[in-house]
N, C-alpha and C positions, 0 to 999 in steps of 0.2 A: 092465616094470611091467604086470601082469594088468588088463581093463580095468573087470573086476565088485570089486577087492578094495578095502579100505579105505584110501587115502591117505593118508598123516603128509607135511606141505611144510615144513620148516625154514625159521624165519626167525630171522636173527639181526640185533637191532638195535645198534648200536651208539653207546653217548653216550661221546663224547670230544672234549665242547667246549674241553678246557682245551690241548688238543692243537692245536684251530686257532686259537684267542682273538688268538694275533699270528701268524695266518699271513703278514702281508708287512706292508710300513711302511705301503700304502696303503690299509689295513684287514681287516680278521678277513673270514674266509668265513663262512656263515652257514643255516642251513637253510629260511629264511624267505627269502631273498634274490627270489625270482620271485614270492612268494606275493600281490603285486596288480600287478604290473607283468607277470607271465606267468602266472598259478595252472596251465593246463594244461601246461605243458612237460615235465614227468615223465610225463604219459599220453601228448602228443607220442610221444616220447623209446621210449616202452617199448612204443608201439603199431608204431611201426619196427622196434624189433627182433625182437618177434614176427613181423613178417611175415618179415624177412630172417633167421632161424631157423627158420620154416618151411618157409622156400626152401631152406637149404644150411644142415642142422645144424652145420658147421665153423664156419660165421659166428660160433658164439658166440665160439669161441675164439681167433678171428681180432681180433676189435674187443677182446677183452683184451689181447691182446698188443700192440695199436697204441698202447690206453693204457698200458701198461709203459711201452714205445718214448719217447713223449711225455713220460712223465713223469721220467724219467733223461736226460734230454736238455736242462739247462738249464731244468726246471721243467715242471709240467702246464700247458701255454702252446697247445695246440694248431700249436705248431712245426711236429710232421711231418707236416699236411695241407698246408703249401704247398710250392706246386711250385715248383719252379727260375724263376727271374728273370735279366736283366740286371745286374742288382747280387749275388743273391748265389745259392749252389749248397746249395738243399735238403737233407732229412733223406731224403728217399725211396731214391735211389739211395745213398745209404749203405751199408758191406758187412755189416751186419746187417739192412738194412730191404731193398735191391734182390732184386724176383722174391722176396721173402718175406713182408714187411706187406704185408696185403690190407684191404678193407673199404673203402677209401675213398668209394667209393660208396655206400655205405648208409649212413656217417655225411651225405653230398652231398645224398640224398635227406630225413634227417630233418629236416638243417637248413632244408630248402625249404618242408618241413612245419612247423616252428617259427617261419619266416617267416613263412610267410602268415598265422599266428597271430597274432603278435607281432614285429611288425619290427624290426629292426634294438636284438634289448633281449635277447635269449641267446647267448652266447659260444659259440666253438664249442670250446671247451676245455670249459666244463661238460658240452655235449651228448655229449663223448665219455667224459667221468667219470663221467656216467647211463647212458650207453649199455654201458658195460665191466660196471657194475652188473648192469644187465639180464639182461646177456651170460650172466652168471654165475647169477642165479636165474632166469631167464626158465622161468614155469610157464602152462602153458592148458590151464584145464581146463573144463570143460562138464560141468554138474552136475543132478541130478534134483529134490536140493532146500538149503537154504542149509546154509553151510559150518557147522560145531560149533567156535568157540576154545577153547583150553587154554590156561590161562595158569602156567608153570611157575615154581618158584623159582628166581633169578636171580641171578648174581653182581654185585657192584657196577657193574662195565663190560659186562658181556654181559645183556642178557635174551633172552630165548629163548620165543618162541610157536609152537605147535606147531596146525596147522588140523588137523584130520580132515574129508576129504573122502569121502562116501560116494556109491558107484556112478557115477562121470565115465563119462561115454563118448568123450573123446577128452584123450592128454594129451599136450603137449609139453613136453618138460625138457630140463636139464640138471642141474636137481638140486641146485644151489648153495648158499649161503647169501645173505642178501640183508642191506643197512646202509645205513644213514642217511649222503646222501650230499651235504656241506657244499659251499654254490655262491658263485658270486661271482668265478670267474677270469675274468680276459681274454686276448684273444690276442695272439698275440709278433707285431711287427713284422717278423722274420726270422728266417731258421732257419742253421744249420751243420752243413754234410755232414762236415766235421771232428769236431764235440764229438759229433755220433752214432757218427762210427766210433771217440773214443775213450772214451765213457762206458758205451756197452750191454758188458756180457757175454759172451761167447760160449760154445757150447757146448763148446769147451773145457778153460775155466777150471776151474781149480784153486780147494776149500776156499779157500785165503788170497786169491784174488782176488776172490772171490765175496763175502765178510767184508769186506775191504775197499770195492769197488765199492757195494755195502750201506750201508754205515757212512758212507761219504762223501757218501749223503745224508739220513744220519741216518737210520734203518737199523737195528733191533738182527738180530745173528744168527738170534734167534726170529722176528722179523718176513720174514728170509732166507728162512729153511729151511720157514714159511709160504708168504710168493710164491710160492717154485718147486712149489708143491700145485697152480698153475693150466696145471702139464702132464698134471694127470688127463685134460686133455681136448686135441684138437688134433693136428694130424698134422704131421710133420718129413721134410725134404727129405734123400734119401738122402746127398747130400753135405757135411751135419751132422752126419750121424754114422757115416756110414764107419767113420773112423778110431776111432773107439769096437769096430764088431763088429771089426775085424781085429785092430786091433794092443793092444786093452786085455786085460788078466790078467784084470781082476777082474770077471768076467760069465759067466753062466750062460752055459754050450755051447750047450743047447737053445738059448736064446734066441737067443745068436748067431747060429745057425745055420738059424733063421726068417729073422732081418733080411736073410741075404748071401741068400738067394733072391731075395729083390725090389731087394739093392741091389750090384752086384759091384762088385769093385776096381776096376774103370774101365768110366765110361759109365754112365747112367741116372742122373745126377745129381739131377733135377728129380723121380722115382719118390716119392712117398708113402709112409709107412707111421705107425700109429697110434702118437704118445707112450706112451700108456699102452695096452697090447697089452690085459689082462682087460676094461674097461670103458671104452672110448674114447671113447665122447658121457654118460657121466655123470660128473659133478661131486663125487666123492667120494673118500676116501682110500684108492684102491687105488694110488696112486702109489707111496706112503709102504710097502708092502706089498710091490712091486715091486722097490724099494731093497733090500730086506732079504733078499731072492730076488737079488741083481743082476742087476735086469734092467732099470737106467734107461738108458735109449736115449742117451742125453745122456751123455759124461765129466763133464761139471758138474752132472749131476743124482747121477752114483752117489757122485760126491763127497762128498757130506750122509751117506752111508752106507759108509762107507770109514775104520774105525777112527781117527777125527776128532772131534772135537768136538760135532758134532750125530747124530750117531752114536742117542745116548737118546732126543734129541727125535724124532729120525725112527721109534724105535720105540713112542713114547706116540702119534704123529698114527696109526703103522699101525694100531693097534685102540683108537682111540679117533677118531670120526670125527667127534664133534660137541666136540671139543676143535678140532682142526684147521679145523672151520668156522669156532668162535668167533674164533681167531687169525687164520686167512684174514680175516676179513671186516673185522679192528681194522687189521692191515696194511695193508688195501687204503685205508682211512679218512686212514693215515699218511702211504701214499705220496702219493695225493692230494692231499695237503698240500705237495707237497715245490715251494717257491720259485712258487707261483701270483704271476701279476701281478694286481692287484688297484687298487679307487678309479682314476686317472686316469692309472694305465699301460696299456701298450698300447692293445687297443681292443677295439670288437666287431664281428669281420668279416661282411659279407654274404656271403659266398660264402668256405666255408672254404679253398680252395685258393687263395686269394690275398688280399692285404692291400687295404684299401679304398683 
């Protein structure tokens, strides 16, 4: 992004109250929820992870991925921030999460900054459902003179605002889309190194597990084939996908034949290389693009694109990128949703990595 030209920042809001109205028996999540008992916890929240993006642009897509983790795992409960006890064995060493969820510290950090706000009155399950948010549109821009809105026509669930920013002199992105993000969880008294190793995904899975996995927590295929848009960004550890460059048909040579440079058949398990090879720290649908090229890094990513069933969707997200945001940003509002504890369950921990 040139740093004299004129900026378009996609926002996309999202209203889908009717979506949380009963999110648990202990009552609805709510978007007002802090708004006198915390009103700055979203500036909190979002001022952290500007810094820890400015530190390590991976961050963003690291605390996404924690909230995936978190919320497939017996609900957006802030589960996989505690560590192991004498009673029970954590989500972290799990064999999706071990030496691969990262961030824990920077959610450790915001929370202390929330604290001292606001004590013991923000969960730390919401601060990770703001923070993935962030993650994902986190914009800084520095400007000469005030922003111009555009207010465009709007489908009934999606509105869409469009800023024009002229002459920034400093911008950090990732480009996302950004949604209204409904509060009110609390956190799980324990976690299960078990229901983590058997609820997450793996790279993998096969179409029908993916569909399924999905769907079991209510989940549509399009809400699917959405999520997995959040490997536009992010980088995978050669020993996830190995077995993709070698032993898979259906992939580009070229590409293959990039990845086995930095990842051979044995050894260097732990070596990097970008999800998305075109544009790896922005936030946009060149995933969906990639797919179509097979060149997803992932066996369960090329899946989505493997004369299957999402097969069409994957080709309307490739060139259509603010379709794919609008979905991106309604899925992320649904999983959010999925089994929060709420009213006088669980609780609200002081220090996210363990129970009070």
């Amino acid at each position: 992004m040139a740093a004299a030209a004129v900026r378009w920042l996609l926002t996309v809001a999202v209203v889908v109250a009717p979506l949380l109205a009963g999110a648990a028996a202990g009552g609805p999540l709510s978007t007002s929820f802090y708004n006198k008992k915390c009103p700055n916890v979203q500036g909190i929240v979002r001022a952290g992870m500007a810094s820890a993006v400015a530190a390590e642009r991976r961050m963003g897509a690291s605390i996404l991925r924690m909230f995936f983790h978190d919320c497939f795992v017996n609900g957006c409960d802030a589960s996989i921030l505690l560590d192991d006890t004498a009673t029970f064995t954590g989500e972290k060493n799990a064999g999706p999460n071990a030496n691969s969820v990262r961030g824990y510290e920077v959610i450790d950090a915001i929370k202390a900054q929330v604290e001292a706000s606001c004590n013991a009155t923000v969960s730390c399950a919401d601060i990770l459902a703001l923070a993935a948010r962030d993650a994902v549109n986190l914009v800084r821009v520095s400007v000469h003179r005030s922003p111009k809105l555009h207010n465009l026509p709007c489908p009934c669930l999606v509105c869409l605002q469009v800023t024009e920013v002229d002459t920034p002199t400093m911008v950090t992105q990732l480009g996302g889309p950004t949604w209204t993000v409904y509060l009110g969880r609390r956190d799980a008294l324990t976690a299960s190194q078990s229901d983590a190793n058997a609820n997450l995904p793996g790279p993998g899975s096969s179409l029908a597990t993916l569909l399924s996995m999905f769907g079991s927590k209510g989940l549509s295929a399009r809400d699917m084939t959405a999520l997995s848009g959040a490997h536009t960004i992010g980088q995978a550890r050669c020993t996830t996908f190995r077995s993709r460059i070698y032993s898979d048909a259906n992939i580009n040579a070229t590409f293959a034949s990039l990845r086995q440079q930095t990842c051979p058949q044995s050894g260097g398990d732990t070596t990097l290389a970008p999800i998305d090879e075109q544009t790896p720290e922005a936030f946009d649908n060149a995933y969906y693009q990639n797919l179509m090229s097979k060149q997803g890094l992932f066996h369960s990513d090329q899946e989505l694109f493997n004369g299957g069933s999402q097969d069409a969707l994957v080709k309307k997200y490739s060139g259509n990128a603010g379709m794919f945001a609008a979905d991106f940003a309604k899925a992320m509002v649904r999983m959010g949703a999925i089994s929060p504890l709420t009213g006088a369950q669980g609780e609200v921990r002081l220090n996210c990595r363990k129970v009070n």
